[in-house]
N, CA, C and O atoms as a GROMACS GRO file, in nm:
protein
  276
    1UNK      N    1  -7.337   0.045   0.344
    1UNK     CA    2  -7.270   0.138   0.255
    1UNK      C    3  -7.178   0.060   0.162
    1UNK      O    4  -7.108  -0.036   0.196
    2UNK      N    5  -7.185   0.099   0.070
    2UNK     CA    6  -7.047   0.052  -0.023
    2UNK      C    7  -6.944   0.114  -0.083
    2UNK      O    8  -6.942   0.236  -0.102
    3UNK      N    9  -6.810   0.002  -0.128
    3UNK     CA   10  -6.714   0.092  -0.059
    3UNK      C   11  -6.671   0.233  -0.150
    3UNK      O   12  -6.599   0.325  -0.111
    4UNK      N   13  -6.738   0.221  -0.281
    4UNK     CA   14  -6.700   0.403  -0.255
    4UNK      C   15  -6.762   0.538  -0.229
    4UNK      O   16  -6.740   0.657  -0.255
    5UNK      N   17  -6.883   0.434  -0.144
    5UNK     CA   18  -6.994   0.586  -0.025
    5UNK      C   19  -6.858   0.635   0.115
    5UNK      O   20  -6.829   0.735   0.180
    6UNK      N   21  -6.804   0.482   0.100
    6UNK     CA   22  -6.704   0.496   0.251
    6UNK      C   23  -6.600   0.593   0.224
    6UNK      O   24  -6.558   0.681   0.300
    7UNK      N   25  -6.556   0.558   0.075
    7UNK     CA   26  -6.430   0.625   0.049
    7UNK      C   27  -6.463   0.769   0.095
    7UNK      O   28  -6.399   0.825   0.184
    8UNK      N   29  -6.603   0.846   0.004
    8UNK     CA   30  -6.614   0.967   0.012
    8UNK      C   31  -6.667   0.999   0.184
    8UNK      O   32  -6.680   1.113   0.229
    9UNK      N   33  -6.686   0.906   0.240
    9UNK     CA   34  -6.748   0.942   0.364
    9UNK      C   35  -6.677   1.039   0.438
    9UNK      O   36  -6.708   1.150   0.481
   10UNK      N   37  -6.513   0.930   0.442
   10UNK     CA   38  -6.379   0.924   0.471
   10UNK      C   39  -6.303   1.049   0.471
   10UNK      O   40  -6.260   1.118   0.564
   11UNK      N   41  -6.297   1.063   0.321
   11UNK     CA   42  -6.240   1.180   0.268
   11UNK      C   43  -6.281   1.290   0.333
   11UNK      O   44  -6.207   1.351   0.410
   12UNK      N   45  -6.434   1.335   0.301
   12UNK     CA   46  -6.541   1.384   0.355
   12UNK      C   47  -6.441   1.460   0.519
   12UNK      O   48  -6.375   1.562   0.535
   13UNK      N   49  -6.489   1.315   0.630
   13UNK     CA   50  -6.445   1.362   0.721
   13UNK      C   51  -6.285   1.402   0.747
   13UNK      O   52  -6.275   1.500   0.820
   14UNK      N   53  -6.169   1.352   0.707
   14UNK     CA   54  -6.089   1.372   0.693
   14UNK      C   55  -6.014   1.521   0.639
   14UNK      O   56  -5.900   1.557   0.665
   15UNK      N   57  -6.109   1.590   0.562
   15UNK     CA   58  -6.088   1.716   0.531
   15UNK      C   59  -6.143   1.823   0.632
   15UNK      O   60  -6.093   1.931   0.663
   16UNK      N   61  -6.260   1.765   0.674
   16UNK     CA   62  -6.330   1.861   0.836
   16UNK      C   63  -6.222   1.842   0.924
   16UNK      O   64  -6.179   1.936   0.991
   17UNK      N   65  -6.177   1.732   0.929
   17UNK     CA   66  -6.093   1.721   1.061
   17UNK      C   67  -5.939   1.784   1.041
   17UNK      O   68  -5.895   1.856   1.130
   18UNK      N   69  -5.868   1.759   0.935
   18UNK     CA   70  -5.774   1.853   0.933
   18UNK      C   71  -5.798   2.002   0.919
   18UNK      O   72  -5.736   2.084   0.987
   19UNK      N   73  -5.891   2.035   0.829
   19UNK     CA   74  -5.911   2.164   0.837
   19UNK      C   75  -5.938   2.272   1.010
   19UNK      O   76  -5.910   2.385   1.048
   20UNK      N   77  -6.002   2.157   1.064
   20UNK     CA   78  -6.039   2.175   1.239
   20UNK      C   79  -5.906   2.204   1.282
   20UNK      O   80  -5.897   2.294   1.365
   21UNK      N   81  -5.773   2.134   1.233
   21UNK     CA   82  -5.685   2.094   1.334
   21UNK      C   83  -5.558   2.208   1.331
   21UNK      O   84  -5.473   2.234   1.416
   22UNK      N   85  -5.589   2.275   1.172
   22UNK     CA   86  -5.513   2.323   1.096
   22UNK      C   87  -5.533   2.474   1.082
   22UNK      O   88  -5.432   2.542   1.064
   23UNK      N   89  -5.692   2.554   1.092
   23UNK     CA   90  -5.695   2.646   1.088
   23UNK      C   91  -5.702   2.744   1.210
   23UNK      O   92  -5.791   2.728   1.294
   24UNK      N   93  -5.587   2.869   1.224
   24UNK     CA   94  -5.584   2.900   1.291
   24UNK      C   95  -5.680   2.947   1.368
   24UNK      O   96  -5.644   2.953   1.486
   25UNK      N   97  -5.845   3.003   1.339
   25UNK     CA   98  -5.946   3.050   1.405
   25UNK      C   99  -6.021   2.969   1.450
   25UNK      O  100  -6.129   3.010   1.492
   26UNK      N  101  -5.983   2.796   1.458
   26UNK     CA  102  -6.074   2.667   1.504
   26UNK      C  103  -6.051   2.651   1.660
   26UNK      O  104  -5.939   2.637   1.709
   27UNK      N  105  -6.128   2.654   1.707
   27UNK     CA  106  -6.106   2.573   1.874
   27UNK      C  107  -6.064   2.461   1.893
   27UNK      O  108  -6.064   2.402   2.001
   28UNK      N  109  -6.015   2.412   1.760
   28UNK     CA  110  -5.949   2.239   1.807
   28UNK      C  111  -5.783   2.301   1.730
   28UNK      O  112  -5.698   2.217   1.703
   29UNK      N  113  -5.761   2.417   1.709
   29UNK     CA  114  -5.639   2.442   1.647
   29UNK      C  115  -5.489   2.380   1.701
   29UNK      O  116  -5.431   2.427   1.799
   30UNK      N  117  -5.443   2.280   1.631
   30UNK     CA  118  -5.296   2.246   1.665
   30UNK      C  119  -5.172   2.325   1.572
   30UNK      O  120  -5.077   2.399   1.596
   31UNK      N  121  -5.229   2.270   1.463
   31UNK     CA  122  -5.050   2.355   1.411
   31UNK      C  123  -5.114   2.370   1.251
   31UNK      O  124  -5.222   2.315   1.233
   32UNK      N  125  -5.060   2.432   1.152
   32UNK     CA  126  -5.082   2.474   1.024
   32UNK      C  127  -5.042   2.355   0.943
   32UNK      O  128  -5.099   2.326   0.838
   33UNK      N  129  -4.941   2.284   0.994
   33UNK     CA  130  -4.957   2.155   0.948
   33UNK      C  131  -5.025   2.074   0.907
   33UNK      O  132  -4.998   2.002   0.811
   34UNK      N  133  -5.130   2.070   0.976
   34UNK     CA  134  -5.262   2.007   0.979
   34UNK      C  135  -5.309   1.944   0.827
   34UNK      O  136  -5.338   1.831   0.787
   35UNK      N  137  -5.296   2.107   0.754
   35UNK     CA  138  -5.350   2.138   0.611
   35UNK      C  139  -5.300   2.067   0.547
   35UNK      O  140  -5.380   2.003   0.479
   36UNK      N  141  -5.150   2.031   0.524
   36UNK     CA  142  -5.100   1.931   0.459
   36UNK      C  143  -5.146   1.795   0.449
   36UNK      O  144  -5.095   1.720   0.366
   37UNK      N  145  -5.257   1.750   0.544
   37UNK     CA  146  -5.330   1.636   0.492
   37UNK      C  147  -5.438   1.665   0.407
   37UNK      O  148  -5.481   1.589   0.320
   38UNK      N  149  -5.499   1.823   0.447
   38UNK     CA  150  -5.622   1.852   0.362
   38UNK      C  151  -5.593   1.820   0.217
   38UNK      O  152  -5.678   1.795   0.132
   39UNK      N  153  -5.436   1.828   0.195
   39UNK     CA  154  -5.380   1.903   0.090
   39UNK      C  155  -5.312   1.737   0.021
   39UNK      O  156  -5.248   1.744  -0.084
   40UNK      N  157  -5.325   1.643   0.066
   40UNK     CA  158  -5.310   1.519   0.083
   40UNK      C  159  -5.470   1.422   0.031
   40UNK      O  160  -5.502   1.367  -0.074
   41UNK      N  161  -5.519   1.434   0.130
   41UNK     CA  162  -5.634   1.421   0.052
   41UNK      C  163  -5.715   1.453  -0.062
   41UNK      O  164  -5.795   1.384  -0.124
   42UNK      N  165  -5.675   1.581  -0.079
   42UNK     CA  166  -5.736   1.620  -0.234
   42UNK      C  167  -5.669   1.593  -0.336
   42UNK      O  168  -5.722   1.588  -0.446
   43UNK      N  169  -5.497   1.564  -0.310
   43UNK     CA  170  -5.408   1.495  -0.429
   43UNK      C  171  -5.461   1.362  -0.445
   43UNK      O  172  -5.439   1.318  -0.558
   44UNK      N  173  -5.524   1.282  -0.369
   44UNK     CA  174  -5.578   1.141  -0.391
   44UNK      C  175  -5.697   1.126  -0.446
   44UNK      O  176  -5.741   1.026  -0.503
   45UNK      N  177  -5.753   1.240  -0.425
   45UNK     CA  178  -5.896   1.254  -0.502
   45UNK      C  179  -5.922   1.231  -0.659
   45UNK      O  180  -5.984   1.150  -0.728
   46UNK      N  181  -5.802   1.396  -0.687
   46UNK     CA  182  -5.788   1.405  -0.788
   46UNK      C  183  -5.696   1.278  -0.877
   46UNK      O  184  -5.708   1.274  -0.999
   47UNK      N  185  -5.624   1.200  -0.822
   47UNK     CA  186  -5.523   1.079  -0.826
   47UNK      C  187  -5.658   0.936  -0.909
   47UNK      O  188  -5.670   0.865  -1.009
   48UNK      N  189  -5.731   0.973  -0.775
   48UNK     CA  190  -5.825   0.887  -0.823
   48UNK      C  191  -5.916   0.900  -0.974
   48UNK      O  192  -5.924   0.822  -1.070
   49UNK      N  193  -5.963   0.998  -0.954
   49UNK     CA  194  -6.048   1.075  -1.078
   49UNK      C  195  -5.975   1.054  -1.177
   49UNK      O  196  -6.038   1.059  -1.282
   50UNK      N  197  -5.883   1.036  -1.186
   50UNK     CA  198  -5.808   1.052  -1.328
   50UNK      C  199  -5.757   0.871  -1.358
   50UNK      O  200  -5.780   0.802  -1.458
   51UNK      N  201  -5.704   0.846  -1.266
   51UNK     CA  202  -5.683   0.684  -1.313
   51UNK      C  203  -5.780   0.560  -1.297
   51UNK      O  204  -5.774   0.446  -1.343
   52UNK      N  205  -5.874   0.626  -1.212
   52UNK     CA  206  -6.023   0.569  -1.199
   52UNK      C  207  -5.933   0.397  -1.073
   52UNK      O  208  -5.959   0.277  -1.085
   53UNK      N  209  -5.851   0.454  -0.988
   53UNK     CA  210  -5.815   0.338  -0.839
   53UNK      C  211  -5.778   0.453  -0.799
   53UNK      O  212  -5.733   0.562  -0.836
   54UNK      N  213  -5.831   0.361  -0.666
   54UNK     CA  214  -5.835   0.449  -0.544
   54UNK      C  215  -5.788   0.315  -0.439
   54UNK      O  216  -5.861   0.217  -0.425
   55UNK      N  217  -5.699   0.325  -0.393
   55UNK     CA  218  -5.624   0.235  -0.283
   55UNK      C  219  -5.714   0.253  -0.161
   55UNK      O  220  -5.738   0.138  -0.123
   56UNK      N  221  -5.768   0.331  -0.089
   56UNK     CA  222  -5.883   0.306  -0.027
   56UNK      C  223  -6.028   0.205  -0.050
   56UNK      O  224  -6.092   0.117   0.008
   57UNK      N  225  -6.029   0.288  -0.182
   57UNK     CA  226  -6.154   0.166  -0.173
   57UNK      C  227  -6.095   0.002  -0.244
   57UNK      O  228  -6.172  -0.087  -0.281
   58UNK      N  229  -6.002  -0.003  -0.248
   58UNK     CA  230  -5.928  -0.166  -0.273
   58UNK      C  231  -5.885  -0.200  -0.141
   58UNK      O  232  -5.817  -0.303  -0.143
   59UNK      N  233  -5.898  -0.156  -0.034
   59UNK     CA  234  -5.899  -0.192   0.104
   59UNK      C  235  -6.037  -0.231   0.180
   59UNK      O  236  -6.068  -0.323   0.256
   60UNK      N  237  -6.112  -0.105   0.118
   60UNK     CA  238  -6.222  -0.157   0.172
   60UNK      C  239  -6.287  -0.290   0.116
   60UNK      O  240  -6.371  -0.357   0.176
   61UNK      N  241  -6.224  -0.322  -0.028
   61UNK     CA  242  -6.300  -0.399  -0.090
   61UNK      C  243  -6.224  -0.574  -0.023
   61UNK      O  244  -6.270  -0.687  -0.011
   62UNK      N  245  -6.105  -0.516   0.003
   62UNK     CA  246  -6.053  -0.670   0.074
   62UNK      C  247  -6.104  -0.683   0.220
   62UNK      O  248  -6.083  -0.790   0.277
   63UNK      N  249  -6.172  -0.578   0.287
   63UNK     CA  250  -6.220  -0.606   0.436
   63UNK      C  251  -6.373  -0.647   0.378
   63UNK      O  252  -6.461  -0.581   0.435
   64UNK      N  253  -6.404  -0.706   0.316
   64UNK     CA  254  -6.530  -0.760   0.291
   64UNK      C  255  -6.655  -0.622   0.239
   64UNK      O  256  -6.777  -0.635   0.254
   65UNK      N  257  -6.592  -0.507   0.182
   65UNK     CA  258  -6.718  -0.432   0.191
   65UNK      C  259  -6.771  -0.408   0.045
   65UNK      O  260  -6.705  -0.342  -0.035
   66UNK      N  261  -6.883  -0.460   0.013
   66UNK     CA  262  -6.944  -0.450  -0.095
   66UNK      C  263  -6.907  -0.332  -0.218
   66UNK      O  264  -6.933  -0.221  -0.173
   67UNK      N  265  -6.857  -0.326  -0.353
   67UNK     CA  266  -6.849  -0.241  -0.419
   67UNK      C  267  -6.995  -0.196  -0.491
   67UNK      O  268  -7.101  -0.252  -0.522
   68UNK      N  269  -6.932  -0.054  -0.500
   68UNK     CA  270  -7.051  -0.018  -0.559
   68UNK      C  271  -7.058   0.021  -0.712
   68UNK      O  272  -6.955   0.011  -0.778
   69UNK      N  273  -7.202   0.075  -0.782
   69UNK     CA  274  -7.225   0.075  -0.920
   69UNK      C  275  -7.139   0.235  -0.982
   69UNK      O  276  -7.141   0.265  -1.101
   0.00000   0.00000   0.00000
């Protein structure tokens, strides 16, 4: 994979998993809190989209992982 399939992989799961953690009708429900990363993650999205860096994938790119086109 390269690194910004990972980024979105990431994101990807990161929004299932807070949303899991966060909504009250989930069987993995902890606290409403949760959402505030959902809500975290999509400010970085959009962060990204617009200034075209993404601090994720400049991490991935220093752990050796191939960029992509």
């Amino acid at each position: 994979m390269t690194s910004w399939q990972l980024v979105r992989f990431f994101a990807g799961a990161f929004v299932l998993l807070s949303l899991a953690l966060g909504v009250p009708g989930s069987p993995l429900f902890v606290s409403q809190w949760w959402l505030a990363f959902t809500a975290f993650v999509g400010i970085n999205l959009l962060q990204s989209a617009l200034t075209r860096w993404c601090m994720m994938e400049s991490l991935w790119r220093k752990l050796g992982i191939r960029p992509g086109c």
